[in-house]
Each structure stands twice: as structure tokens, then as C-alpha cells.
N, C-alpha and C positions, 0 to 999 in steps of 0.2 A: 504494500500500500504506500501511494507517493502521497503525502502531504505539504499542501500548496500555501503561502503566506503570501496575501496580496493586496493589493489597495482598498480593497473591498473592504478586508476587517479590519485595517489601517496598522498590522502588525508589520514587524520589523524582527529578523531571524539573522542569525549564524547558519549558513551553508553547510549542514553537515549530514553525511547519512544518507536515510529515506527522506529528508527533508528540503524541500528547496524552495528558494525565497525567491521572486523575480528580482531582476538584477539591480534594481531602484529601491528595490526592501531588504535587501542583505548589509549585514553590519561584519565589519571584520572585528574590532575592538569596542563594545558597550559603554566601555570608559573613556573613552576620547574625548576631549574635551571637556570632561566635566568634576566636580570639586574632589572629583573620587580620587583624581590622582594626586593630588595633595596630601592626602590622610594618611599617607605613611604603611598604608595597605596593598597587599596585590589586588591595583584595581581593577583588573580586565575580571579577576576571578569575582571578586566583589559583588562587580557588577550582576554577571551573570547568578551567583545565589543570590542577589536581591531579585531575579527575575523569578528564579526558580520558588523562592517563599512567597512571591506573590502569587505564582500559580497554586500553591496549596492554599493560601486565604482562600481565592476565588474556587476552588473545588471546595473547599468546605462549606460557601456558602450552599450550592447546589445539592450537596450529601445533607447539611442541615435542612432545605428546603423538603426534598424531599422523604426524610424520616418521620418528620415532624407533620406533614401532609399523611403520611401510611400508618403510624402507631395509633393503637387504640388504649396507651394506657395514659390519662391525663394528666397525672406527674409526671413522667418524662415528656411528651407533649408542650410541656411548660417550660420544662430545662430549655429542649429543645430551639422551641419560640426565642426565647431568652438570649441562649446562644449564637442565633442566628442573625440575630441584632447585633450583636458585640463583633463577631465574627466579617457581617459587612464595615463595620466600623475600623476594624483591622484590616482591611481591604483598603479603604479609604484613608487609614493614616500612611500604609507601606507606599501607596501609587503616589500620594504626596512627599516621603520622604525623599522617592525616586527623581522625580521631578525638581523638586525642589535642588536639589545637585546637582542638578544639568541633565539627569536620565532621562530615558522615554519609558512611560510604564506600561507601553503597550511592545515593548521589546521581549521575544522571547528566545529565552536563555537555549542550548542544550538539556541543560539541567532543567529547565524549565519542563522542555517538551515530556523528558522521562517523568517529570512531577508528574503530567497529566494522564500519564497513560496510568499508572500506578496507581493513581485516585480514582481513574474510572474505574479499575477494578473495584477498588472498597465499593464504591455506590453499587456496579452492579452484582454482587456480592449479596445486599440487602436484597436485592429482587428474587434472588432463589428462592427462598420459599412464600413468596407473596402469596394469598390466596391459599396458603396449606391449614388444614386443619386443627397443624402442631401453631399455634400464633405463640404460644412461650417461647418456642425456637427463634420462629420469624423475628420476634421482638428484640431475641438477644444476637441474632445476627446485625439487625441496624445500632442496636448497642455498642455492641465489640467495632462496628466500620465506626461507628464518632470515638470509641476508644482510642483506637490504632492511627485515625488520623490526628485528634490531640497529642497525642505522643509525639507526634513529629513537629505536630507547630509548636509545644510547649517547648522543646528543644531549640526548632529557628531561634525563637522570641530568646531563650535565653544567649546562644550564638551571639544575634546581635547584638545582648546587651554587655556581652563580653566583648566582641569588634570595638563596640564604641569606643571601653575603655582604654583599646589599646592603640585609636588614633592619635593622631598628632591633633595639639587642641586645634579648633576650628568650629565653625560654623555646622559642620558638616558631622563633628561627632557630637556636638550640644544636642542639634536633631535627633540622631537615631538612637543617643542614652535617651531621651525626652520621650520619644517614641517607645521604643522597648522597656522601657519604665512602665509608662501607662498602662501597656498592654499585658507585660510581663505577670503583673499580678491578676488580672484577669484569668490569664492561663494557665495558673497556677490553679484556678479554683476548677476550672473544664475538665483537666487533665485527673484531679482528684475526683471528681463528682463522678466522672465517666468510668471510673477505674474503681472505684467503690459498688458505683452501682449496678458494673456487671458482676463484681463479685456477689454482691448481693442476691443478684437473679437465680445465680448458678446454685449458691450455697442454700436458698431457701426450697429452688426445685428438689436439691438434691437430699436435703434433709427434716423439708416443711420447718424449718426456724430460722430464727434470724441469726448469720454468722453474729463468732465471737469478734471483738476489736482488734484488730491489728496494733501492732506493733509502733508504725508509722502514724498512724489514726492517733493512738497516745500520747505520743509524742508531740503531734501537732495540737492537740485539745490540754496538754500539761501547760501549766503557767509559763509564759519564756521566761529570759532573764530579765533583768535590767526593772522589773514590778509592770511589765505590759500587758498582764494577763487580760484578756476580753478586748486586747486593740487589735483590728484586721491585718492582716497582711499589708494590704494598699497604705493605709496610715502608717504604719511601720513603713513604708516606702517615701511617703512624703516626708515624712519625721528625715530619715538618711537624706533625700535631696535637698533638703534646706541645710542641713548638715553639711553637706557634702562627700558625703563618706564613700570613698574610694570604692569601686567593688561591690557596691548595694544591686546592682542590676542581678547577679548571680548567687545572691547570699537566699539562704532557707530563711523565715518565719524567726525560727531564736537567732539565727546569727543578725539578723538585723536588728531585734531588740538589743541582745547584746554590744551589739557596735553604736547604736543610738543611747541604749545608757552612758555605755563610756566617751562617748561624745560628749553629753550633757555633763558628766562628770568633769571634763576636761575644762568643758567650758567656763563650768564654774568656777576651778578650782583658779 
């Protein structure tokens, strides 16, 4: 199968493979010209996973649309919805961080195109047993596809917010900590909810009760350090960015209480 990129969907490609761009739409370097190559990063590679994270936003939107359209349980239904909101809205920070650089977010990567074949699986993955009998299965198939794809974005999101820290300061890494920030604790909570609650499915079919708590689950419900007990994730996020605490983009729940006490500790002293 040849796939075509052309004026029509106003994309822009790398010549590589089964893939061909017409000759007005192909890009040799994504980074050219733009603040990318500044940052003290490999920017042609940059480039192209910023393209490639934007194709998994945009396939999550479509995997959330349609789970959330097919589940008949109204709790997840809700996540779901939920998700799918936050999810376009990570869509729409990534295409503006691109842009904003000098990218085109309508550029797609290599990596890009593999994102998309990969994700169409998950989605049609969920279609197997549309319409079967078994709907516990059904349900926990569309389940495990927002599982499996969280996973991946909750990784990007943390990616980036480690790239940022390790540009040269600029315009250019203020955006994508700013960004990856925002979003970062977001996906912290998908990535848990989604992975709790297939456990959940499995462990109730499997034994009509509700599993016992994990380990991690403890952990993250124990008081952190620093007396934060009952502050969110996100607020422990804002609390570091005022701070400015080096390295909050990639820190757990206690390490950022931790590092925000001894912040405030510092400052006082």
C-alpha cells in the first residue's frame, strides 16, 4: 500500500519507505529554520518526535471518541467524556508549541506515520468483539486500548518535560516545561485511572470482589512529605514552578512535596 501526502490535507512528509510526499510536500530537515536548532538539542530528531507525539494526541482523540460512543457502563463513559476533552486540549497545546518554534504541525514525522499505524490497531482492536454477547470482555478490550495508549503518552509528556530541562534556556524550553507541566499532571491521573481500573475489571470478574490495594495505590494515598497530605498532584506542581525547582517536570507526587518543603524551608531560613 502507497500512501500519498498532498495539498489536499495540507501535510508535509519525509520521503521515506511506502511513503511519498509530492515533490512540493516533502521536507528533508523538520528543523530548519526554526528555534529548534538553538536548544542545544538534536533538532532534526526533535522535530520529528514532536511530530510523532502529536500523532498519538490526535489518535487518542479518535480511540477516546469512539469508546466512549460504544461502552455501556456510565462510569467509564464519564472518564471517558472527560478524557477526551483534556486529550483535544493536548492536541491543541502540542500543535501550538510546534508552531510556535517555527514548526509546521501539520508535518509528519517517520515516527509519526509508525504512531499511526500502531494506534489504529488499538482502536480496531476494540471492534472485535463489538456486538458479542460476552460485553465484560468487549468493555475491557476498549479498557486495556485507553490503557496501552496512556502509557505511551504519559511517557511522551514526561520525555518532554525532561527535553525541556535539558535545553539551553530560551524561549523555546520556557514553552515546552510550560506545556509539559500543564499537561504532565493531567496524565499522571489517565494513566492511573486507566490502569487501576482494568485491574479492577479483571480482578472483580475473576473473583466477584473488589481487588486488594496495591502497593503503588498506598503509597500515592500515604501523607507525602514536607505536611502536603490532601494537596493534588497539579498544586504540588504549581507550588515547584513558582519555586522553580529544577527537575519538577519528572519528579513522583512525594518527590515534589519533598522538594517544595525544602524549598520553602530554604527560603525561609
Amino acid at each position: 500500500m502507497v500512501t500519498l501526502v498532498t495539498k489536499a490535507v495540507g501535510g508535509t512528509a519525509t520521503a521515506v519507505g511506502v511513503l511519498y510526499g509530492e515533490p512540493d510536500r516533502q521536507v528533508g530537515d523538520a528543523s530548519a529554520g526554526t528555534a529548534l536548532e538553538g536548544a542545544g538539542l538534536n533538532a532534526p530528531f526533535v522535530a520529528d518526535l514532536l511530530s510523532a507525539c502529536l500523532a498519538h494526541e490526535r489518535c487518542g482523540v479518535h480511540l477516546y471518541r469512539s469508546v466512549a460512543g460504544r461502552t455501556e457502563m456510565p462510569d467509564l463513559r464519564a472518564r471517558y467524556e472527560e478524557f477526551l476533552a483534556e486529550t483535544e486540549e493536548h492536541v491543541g497545546l502540542l500543535e501550538g508549541l510546534i508552531r510556535d518554534s517555527g514548526g509546521d504541525p501539520m508535518y509528519v514525522s517517520p515516527a509519526a506515520r509508525a504512531t499511526e499505524r500502531a494506534d489504529a490497531g488499538l482502536v480496531e482492536a476494540t471492534w472485535i468483539l463489538d456486538g458479542s454477547i460476552d460485553t465484560a470482555t468487549a468493555e475491557l478490550s476498549m479498557l486495556e486500548a485507553v490503557m496501552l495508549a496512556e502509557a505511551k503518552d504519559h511517557d511522551n509528556w514526561q520525555l518532554l518535560s525532561e527535553l525541556a530541562e535539558a535545553m539551553e534556556p530560551g524561549a523555546v524550553r520556557d514553552a515546552m516545561r510550560a506545556v509539559a507541566e500543564r499537561v504532565l499532571a493531567q496524565e499522571d491521573e489517565h494513566f492511573e485511572w486507566a490502569r487501576q481500573a482494568r485491574r479492577r475489571m479483571l480482578y472483580v470478574a475473576a473473583t466477584g470482589q473488589e481487588p486488594p490495594a496495591t502497593e503503588p495505590v498506598a503509597r500515592e494515598q500515604a501523607a507525602p512529605a514536607g505536611g502536603a497530605a490532601g494537596v493534588s498532584k497539579e498544586e504540588l506542581y504549581r507550588q515547584a514552578q513558582e519555586l522553580d525547582i529544577a527537575g519538577r517536570g519528572s519528579m513522583t507526587k512525594d518527590e515534589l512535596a519533598a522538594a517544595v518543603a525544602a524549598a520553602e524551608q530554604e527560603k525561609q531560613s
